[in-house]
C-alpha positions as a printed Julia matrix, in Angstrom:
507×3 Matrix{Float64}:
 -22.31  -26.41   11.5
 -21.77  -25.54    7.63
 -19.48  -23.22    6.77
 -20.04  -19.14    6.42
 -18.39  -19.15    2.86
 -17.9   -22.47    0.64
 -16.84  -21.8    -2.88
 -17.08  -24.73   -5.31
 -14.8   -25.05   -8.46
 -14.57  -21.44   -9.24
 -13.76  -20.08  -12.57
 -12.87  -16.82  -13.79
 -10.94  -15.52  -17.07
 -10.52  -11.69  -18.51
  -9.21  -12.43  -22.02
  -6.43  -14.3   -22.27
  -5.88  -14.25  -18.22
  -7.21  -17.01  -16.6
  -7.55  -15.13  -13.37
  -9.4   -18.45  -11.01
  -8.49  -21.98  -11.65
 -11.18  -24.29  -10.31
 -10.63  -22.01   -6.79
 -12.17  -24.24   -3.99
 -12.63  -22.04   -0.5
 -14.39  -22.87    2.77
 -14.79  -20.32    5.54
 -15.8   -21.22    8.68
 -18.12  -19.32   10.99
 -17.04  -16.83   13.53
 -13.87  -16.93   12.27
 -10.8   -14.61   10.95
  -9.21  -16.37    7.46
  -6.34  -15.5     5.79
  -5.93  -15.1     1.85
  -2.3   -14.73    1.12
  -0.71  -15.39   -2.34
   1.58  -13.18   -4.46
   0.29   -9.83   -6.66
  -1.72  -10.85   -9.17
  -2.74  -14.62   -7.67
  -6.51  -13.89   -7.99
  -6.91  -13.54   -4.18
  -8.95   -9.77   -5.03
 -10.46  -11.41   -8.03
 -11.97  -13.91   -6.2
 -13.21  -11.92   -3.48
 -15.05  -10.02   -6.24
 -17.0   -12.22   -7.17
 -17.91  -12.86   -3.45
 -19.09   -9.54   -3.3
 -20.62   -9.12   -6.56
 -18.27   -7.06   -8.46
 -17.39   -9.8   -11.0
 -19.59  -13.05  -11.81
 -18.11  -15.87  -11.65
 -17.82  -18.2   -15.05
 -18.79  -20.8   -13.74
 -18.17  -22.29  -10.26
 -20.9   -22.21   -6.9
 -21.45  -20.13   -3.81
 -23.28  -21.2    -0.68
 -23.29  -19.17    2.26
 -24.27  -20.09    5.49
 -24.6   -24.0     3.88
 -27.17  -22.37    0.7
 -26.8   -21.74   -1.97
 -26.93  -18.21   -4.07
 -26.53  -16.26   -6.98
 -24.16  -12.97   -6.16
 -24.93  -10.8    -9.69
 -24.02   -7.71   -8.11
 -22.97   -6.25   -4.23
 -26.83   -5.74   -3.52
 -27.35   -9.52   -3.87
 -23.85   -9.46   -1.55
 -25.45   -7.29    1.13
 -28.44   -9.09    0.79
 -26.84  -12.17    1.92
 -25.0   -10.45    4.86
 -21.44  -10.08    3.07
 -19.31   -6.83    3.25
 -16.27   -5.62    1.81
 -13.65   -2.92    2.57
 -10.92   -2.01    0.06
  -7.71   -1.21   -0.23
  -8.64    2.14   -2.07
 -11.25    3.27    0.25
 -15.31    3.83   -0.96
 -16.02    6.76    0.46
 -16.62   10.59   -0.27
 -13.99   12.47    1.04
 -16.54   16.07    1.47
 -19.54   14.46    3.25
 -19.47   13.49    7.15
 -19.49   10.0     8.58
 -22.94    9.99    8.97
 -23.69   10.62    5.43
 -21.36    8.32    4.05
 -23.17    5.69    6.26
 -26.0     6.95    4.68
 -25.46    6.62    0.93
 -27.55    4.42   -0.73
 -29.25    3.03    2.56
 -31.18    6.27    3.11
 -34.09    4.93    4.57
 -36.56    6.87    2.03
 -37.22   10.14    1.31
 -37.15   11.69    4.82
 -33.71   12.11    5.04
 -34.05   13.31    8.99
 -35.76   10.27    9.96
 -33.25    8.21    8.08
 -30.11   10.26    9.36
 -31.51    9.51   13.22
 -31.92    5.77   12.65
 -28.14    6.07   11.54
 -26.81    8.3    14.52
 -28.66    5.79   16.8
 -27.39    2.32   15.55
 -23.71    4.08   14.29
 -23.92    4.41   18.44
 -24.5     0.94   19.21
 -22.07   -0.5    16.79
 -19.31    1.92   18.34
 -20.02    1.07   21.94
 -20.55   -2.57   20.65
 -16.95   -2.83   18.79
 -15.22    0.21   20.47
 -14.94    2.49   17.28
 -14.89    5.37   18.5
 -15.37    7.63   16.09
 -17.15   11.49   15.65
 -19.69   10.76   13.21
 -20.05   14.32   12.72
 -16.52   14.89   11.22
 -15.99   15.1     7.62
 -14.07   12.59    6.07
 -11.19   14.06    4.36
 -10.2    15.32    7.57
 -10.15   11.98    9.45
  -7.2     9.98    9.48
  -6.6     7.22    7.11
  -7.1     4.75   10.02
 -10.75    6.43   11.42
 -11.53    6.59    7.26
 -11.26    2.68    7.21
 -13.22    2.43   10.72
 -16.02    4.8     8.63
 -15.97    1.78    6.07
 -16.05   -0.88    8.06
 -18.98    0.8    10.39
 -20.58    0.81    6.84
 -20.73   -2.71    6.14
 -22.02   -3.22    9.71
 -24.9    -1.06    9.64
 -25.94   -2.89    6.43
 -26.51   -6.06    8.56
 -22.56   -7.54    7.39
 -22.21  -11.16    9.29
 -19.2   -11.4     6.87
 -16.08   -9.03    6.45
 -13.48   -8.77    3.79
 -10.81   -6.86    4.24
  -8.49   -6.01    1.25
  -4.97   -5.36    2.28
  -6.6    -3.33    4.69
  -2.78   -2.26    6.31
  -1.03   -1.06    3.2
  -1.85    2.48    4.2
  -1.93    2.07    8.22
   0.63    2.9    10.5
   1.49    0.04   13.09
  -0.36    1.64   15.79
  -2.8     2.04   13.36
  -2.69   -1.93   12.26
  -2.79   -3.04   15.83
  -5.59   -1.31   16.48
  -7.29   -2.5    13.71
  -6.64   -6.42   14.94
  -7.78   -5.76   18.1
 -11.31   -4.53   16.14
 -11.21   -8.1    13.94
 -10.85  -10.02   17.38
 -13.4    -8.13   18.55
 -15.71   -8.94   15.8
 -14.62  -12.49   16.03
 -16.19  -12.78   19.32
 -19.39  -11.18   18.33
 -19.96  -14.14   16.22
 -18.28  -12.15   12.91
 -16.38  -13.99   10.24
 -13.79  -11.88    8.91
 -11.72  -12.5     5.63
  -8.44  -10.87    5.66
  -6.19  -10.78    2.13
  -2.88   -9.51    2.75
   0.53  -10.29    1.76
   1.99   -9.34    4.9
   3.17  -12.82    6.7
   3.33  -11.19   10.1
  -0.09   -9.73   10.16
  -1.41  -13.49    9.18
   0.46  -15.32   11.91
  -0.89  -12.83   14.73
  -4.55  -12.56   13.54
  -5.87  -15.4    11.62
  -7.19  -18.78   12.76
  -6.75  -20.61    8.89
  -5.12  -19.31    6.08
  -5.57  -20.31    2.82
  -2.9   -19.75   -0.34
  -3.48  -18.61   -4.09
  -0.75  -18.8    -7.02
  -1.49  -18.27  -10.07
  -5.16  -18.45   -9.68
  -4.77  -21.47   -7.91
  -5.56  -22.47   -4.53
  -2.57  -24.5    -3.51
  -3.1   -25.35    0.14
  -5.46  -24.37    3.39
  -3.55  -24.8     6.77
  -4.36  -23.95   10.71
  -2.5   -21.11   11.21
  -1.09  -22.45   14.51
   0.75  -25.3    12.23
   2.72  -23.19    9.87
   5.64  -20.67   10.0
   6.36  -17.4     7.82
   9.04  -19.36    5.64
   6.42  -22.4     4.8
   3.92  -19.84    4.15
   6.55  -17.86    1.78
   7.35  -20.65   -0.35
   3.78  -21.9    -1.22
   2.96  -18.59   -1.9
   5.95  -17.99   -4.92
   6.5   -21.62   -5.34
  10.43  -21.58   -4.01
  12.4   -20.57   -1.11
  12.17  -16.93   -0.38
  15.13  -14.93    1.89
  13.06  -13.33    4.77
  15.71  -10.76    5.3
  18.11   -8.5     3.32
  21.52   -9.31    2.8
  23.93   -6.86    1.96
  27.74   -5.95    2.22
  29.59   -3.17    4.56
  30.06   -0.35    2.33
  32.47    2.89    2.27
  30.13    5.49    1.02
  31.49    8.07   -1.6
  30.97   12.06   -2.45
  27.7    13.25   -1.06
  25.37   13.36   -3.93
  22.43   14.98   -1.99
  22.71   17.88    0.21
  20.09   19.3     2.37
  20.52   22.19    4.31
  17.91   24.08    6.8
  15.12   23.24    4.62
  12.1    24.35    5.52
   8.4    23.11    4.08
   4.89   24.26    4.65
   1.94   22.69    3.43
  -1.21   24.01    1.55
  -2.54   25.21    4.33
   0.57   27.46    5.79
   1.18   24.95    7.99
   5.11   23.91    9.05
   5.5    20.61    7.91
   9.27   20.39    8.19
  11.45   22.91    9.87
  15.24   23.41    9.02
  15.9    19.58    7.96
  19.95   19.38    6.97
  21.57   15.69    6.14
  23.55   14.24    3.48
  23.06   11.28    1.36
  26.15    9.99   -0.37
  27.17    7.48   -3.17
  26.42    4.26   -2.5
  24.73    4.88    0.78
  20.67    4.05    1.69
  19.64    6.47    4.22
  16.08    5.97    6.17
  14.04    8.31    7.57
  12.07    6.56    9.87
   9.12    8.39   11.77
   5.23    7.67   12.8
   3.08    8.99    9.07
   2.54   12.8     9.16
   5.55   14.12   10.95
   7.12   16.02    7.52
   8.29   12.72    6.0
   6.25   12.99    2.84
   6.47   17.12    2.37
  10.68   16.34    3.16
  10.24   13.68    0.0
   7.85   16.16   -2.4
  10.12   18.98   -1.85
  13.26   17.03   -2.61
  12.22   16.2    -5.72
  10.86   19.24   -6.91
   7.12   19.07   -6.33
   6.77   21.45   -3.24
   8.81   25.1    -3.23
  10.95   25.62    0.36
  10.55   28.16    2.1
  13.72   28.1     3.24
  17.11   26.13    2.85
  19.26   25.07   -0.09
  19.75   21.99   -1.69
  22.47   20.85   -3.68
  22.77   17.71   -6.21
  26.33   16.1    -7.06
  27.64   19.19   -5.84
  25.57   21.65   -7.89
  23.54   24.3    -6.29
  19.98   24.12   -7.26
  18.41   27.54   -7.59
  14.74   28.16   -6.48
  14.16   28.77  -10.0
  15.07   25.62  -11.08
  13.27   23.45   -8.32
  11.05   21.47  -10.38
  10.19   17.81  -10.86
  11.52   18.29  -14.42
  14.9    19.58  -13.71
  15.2    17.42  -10.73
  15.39   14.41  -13.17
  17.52   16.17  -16.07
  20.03   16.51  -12.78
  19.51   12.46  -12.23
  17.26   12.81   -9.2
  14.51   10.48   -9.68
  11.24    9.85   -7.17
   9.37    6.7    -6.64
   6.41    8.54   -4.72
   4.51    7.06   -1.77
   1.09    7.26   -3.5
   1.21    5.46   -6.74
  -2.34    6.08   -8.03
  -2.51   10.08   -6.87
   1.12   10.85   -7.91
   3.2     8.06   -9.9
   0.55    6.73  -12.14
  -3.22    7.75  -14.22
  -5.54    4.83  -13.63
  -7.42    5.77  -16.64
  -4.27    5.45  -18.8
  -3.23    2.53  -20.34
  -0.25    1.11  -18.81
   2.31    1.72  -21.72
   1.5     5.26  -21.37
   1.54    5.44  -17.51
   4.86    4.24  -17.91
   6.65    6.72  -19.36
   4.93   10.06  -16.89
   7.65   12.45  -16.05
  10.21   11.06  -19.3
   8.29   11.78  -22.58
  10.81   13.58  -23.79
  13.28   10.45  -24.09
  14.24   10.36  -27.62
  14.29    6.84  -27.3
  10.34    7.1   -27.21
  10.03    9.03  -30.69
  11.02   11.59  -32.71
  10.3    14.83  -32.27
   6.89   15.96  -31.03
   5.64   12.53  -31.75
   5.51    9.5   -29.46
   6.25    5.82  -30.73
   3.48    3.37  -29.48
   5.03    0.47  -30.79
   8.41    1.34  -28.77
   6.48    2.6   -25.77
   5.22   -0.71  -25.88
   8.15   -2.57  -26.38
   9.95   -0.91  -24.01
   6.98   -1.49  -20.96
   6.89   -5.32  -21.94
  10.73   -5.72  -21.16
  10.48   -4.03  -17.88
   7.26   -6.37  -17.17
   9.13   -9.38  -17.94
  12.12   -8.39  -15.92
  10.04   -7.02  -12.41
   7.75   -9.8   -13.19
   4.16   -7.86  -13.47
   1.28   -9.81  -14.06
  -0.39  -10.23  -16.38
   2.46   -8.48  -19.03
  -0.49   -6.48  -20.87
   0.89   -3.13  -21.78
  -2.21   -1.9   -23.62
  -4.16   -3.04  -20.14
  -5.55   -0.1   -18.4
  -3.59    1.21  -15.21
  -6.27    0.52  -12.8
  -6.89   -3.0   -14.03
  -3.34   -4.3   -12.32
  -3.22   -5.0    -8.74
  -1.87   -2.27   -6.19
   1.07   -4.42   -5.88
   1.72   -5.04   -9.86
   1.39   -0.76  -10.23
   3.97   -0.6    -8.02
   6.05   -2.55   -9.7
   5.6    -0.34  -13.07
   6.2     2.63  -10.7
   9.78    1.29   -9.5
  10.47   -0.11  -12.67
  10.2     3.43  -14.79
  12.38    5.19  -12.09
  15.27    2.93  -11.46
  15.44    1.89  -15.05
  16.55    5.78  -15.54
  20.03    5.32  -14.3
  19.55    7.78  -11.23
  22.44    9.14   -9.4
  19.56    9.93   -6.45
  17.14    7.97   -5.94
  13.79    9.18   -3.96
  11.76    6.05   -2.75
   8.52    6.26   -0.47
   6.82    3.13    0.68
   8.5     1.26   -1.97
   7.29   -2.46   -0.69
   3.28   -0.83   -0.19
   1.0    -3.65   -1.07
   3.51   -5.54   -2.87
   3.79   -9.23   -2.31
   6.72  -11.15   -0.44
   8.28  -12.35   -3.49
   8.16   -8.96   -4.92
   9.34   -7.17   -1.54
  12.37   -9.47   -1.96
  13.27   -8.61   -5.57
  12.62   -4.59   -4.89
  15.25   -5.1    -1.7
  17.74   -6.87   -3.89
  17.46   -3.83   -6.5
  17.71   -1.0    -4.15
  20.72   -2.78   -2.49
  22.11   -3.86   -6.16
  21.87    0.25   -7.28
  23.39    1.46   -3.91
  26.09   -0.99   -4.29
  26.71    0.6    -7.75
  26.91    4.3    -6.52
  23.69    5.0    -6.29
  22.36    7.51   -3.6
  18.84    6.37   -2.04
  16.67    8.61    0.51
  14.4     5.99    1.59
  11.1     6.74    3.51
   8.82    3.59    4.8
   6.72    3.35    7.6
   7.82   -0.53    8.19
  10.71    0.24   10.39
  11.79   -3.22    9.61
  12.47   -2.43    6.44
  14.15    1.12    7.31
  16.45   -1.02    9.56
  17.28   -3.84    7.04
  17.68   -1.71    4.05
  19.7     1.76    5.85
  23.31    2.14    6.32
  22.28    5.23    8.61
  18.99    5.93    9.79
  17.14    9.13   10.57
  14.26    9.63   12.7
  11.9    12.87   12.21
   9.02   13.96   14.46
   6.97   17.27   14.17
   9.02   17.92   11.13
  11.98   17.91   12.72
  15.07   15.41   12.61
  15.42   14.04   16.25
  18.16   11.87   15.48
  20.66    9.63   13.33
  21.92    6.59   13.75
  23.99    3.9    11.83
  21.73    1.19   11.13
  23.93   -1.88   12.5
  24.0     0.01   16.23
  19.99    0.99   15.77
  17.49   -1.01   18.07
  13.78   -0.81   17.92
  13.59    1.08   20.99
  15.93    3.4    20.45
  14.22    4.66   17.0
  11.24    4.37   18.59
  11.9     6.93   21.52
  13.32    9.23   18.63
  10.06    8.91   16.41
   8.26    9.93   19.53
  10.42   12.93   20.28
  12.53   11.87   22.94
  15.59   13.82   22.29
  19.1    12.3    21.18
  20.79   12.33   24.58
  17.8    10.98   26.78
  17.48    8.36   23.87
């Protein structure tokens, strides 16, 4: 039986980036195949040109053993290929249906069209078991139902073949694990699913083959059965990469950060955290470890300045800070700096060029300029040392924002914060769709800064990495902190009964 996907000898350059190498791919049928390869490998780049965003300069693509010209993701469709990305596609005021609906309308009779949708968006839920109210409006669904809204998309366009983009950087487990059990399920429809993710674990428990990119290479295509994590690591960066985080014991200092009976509501007037107190002290990481949505994030904005309390004080190297001065601004002339958990809505402007996203939140460094007036040439200079040192490809400061992968912004994100000499440091989701070699260098700087002094709230939803990284770990739910616990006496279970709720004691 030929292959779903075979990809001959495909080139593709931007510039001076030489994005594919000669890529060679196959795919075969009713199967799920990992991509895996560090940020910036080409793994999205050459999935767009299997969809149609990019064309290919020069190289060939059969599918289903012929062979066709993708110009565009029309000729994609056509051919039975879908895609769902890491940023979603969809708009966030229209409901399900309608989303479903854009651009496949079915003609000018929008009723008629809107009740062939209903009727086959019911066949492909029982079908597939997405379960989902196609009446709802998206930007009130979950981030896990909005990627079952794109993935129902590509199915109703006739989709034989699935990409997924990193389609867990923004899940929650339960969220992820549902989400395998839909690709297995699509598997045994007869589906053939490409998956590109960095994260090993997710490869090992979904895929059948996975195939590895560096440097816009393809370097090796192995049965998933035959290989382990570490093997899988080290073709991906090209050396032996530490699956775990070392670190020292540590005798934490002076609390730097000092929360008391803080209280946050949301847009809305919703409670979103209700009287939080805890300490963070030099030289200390503490977690907070908790399912997404239980007051994590509003605990993190209002920290650093970019939500007001309603009630509770907050004090920074032993300095009250006044509700007059609780601002992102003054929050970093105090040495309280924020790596937020969405880069593109909150730590970066896609539309910007990199050398200016770069400096958000610190134009008024004097190293920068003088006076009103900003140095380019110095902006510049100073964004292509951090590049080279936190190793983002490709190291383009004039490149637009948007242009680097999600794991590459990240990296400029980090880099602009903890290059500040913070006495705090705020991090959410700092290893988010960011690559295993990159994962390892952010955990070696976070443990290198708390082992100089450094306070760090940390907030991630991979509670492995709230248990490697912590010296003491908190757990909220509801908005509340149910618990605390030293990291080297926390189990999985344990913080797992407190993220639910269970109460200290019965825990």
């Amino acid at each position: 039986m030929s292959p779903a996907i075979q990809l001959t000898a495909i080139n593709k350059r931007f510039g001076a980036v030489h994005a594919n190498r000669d890529v060679n791919l196959s795919v075969a049928r009713g199967t799920i195949h990992g991509i895996v390869g560090e940020n910036g490998a080409g793994k999205s780049t050459l999935m767009s040109i299997l969809y149609g965003f990019y064309e290919a300069d020069s190289g060939e693509i059969h599918v289903g053993g012929k062979p066709i010209l993708i110009r565009s993701p029309a000729d994609a469709i056509e051919a039975g290929i879908g895609m769902v990305h890491q940023h979603f596609m969809l708009v966030e005021p229209l409901t399900v249906v309608e989303n479903v609906m854009l651009g496949a309308e079915g003609g000018v009779l929008l009723r008629r069209g809107e009740a062939k949708v209903r009727a086959e968006l019911a066949r492909l839920s029982r079908d597939y078991g997405l379960d989902i109210d196609v009446n709802a409006t998206v930007e009130d669904l979950s981030v896990g139902l909005q990627q079952r809204v794109e993935i129902l998309k590509a199915l109703y366009r006739g989709a034989d073949i699935l990409i997924l983009d990193e389609p867990t950087a923004v899940l929650t487990p339960p969220e992820a694990d549902a989400l395998f059990e839909l690709l297995r399920a699509l598997k045994e429809q007869g589906k053939t699913v490409i998956l590109i993710t960095h994260k090993l674990r997710e490869i090992m428990a979904v895929t059948d083959r996975v195939s590895v990119m560096r440097r816009g290479e393809m370097v090796a295509t192995i049965e998933t059965a035959a290989t382990k994590p570490p093997e899988l690591a080290e073709l991906m960066v090209g050396r032996r990469v530490l699956l775990r985080v070392e670190k020292s014991e540590r005798v934490p200092g002076r609390p730097l950060l000092e929360v008391e009976n803080m209280s946050v509501i949301d847009s809305r007037g919703v409670l979103r955290v209700a009287n939080a107190s805890f300490a963070v002290r030099a030289g200390e990481i503490v977690g907070i470890a908790g399912v997404s949505g239980n007051g994590q994030s509003e605990l993190l904005e209002a920290i650093a300045g970019m939500r007001l309390p309603v009630l509770g004080t907050m004090r920074l190297d032993g300095q009250d800070v006044p509700a007059g001065e609780h601002n992102p601004h003054r929050m970093r002339q105090l040495g309280l700096l924020h790596v937020p958990e969405d880069r593109l809505r909150m730590g970066l402007v896609p539309s910007f060029q990199a050398f200016e996203s770069a400096i958000l939140g610190f134009t008024d460094d004097r190293k920068l300029g003088r006076g009103p007036l900003l140095d380019h040439a110095r902006m510049i200079g100073d964004l292509a040392a951090k590049m080279e040192h936190y190793d983002v490809r490709p190291q383009a400061p004039r490149l637009k924002t948007s242009k680097f992968s999600g794991g590459n912004q990240q990296k400029m994100v980090l880099a602009r914060e903890i290059e500040r000499s913070p006495k705090v440091l705020l991090v959410g989701q700092p290893t988010r769709g960011v690559d295993i070699g990159a994962i390892e260098f952010i955990h070696r700087r976070l443990i290198s800064l708390r082992d100089a002094g450094v306070g760090i709230l940390l907030v991630s939803v991979e509670l492995e990495e709230i248990m490697n990284l912590s010296d003491r770990i908190l757990t909220m739910c509801g908005g509340q902190i149910t618990g605390e616990r030293k990291a080297s006496e926390a189990s999985e279970q344990d913080l797992g009964l407190l993220m639910a709720g269970v109460n200290d004691e019965a825990a």
